[in-house]
C-alpha positions in Angstrom: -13.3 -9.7 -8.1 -11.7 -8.8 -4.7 -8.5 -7.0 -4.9 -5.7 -9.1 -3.4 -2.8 -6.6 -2.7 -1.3 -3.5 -3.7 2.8 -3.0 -4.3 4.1 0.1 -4.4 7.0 0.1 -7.4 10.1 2.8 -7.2 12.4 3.5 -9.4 16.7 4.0 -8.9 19.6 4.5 -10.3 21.1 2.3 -7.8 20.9 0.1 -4.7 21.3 3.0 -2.2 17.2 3.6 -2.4 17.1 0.1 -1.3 19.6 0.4 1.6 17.7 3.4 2.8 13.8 1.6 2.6 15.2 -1.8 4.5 17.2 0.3 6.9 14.9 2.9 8.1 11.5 0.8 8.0 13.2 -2.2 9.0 11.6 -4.0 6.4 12.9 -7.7 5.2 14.5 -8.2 2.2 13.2 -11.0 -0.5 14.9 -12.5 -3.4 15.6 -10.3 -6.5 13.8 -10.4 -9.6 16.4 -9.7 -12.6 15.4 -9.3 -16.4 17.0 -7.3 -19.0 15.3 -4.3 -18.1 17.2 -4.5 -14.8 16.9 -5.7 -11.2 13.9 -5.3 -9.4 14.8 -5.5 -5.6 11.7 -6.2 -3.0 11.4 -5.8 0.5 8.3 -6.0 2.9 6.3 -5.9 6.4 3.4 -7.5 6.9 0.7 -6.4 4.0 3.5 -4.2 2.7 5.6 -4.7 -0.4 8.1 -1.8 -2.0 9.7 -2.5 -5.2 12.9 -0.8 -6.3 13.7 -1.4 -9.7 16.8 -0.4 -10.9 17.3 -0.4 -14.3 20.3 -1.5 -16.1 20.7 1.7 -18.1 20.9 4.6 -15.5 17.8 6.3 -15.4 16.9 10.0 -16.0 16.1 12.0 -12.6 13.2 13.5 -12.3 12.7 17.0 -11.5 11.1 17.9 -8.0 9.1 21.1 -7.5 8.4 21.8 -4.2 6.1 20.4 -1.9 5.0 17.0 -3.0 1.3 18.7 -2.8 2.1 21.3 -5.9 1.7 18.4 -8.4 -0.7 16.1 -9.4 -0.4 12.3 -9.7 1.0 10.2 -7.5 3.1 11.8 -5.6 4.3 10.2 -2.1 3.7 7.0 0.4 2.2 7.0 3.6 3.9 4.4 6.8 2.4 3.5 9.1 4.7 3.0 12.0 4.9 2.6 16.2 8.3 4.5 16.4 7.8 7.9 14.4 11.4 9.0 16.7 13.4 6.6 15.4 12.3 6.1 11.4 13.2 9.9 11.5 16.5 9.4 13.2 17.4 6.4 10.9 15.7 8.5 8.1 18.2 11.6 8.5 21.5 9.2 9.5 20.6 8.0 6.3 20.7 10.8 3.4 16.6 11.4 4.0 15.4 14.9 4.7 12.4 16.0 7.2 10.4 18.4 5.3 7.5 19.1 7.9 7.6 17.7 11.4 7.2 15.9 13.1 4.5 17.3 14.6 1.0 16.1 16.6 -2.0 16.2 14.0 -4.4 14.6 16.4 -4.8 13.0 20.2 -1.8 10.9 20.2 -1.4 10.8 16.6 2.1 12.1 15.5 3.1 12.5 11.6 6.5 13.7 9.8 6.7 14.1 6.2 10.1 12.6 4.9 12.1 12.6 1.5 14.1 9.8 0.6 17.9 9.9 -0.8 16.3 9.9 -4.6 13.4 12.6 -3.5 10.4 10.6 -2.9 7.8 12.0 -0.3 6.9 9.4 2.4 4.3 10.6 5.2 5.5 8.9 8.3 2.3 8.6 10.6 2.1 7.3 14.4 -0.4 6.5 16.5 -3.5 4.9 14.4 -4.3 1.4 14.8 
């Protein structure tokens, strides 16, 4: 067995996690999935998929500590991206936060480490093939 492909699955209290994710990765939007458990809203690049679901009873936030490094488990997303600049910009226009960077970890190899409007850590990086 060969694994196929990998979605990466968030979970909202509403569609403005969504808005954010199309917006500042540019990143199409496909049909909904709804079930009684709530709508599950998809969007991708190529090789990429990012499920929101957002449940139809509002869910419970969940507590951030710190740096998304203090905690085990999964605990943020890495982009890959050609315009580091801009998903920033777009990021921070749109209720994100920079939390380190962005800053040159490498030769020509740039990375910023965002948080989304529900507090999710995504590692922005640029500059690797």
């Amino acid at each position: 067995m060969t694994l196929q492909r990998v979605e990466v699955g968030l979970v909202s209290a509403d569609e403005a996690l969504v808005e954010f994710f199309a917006a500042v990765f540019e990143l199409e939007r496909l049909p909904v999935v709804r079930s009684g458990s709530g709508v599950v809203h998809r969007l991708a690049a190529p090789g990429t998929q990012i499920k929101v679901m957002v449940p139809s009873r509002r869910p419970a936030s969940a507590e951030r500590a710190g740096p998304f490094f203090h905690l085990t488990g999964v605990r943020y997303l890495t982009m890959y991206v050609n315009d580091l600049d801009g998903i920033v910009e777009r990021a921070v226009a749109r209720g994100g936060r920079v939390q380190h960077g962005p800053m040159e970890v490498g030769p020509g190899v740039r990375i910023a480490v965002l948080q989304d409007p529900d507090g999710n850590a995504i590692e922005v990086v640029d500059g690797v093939p």
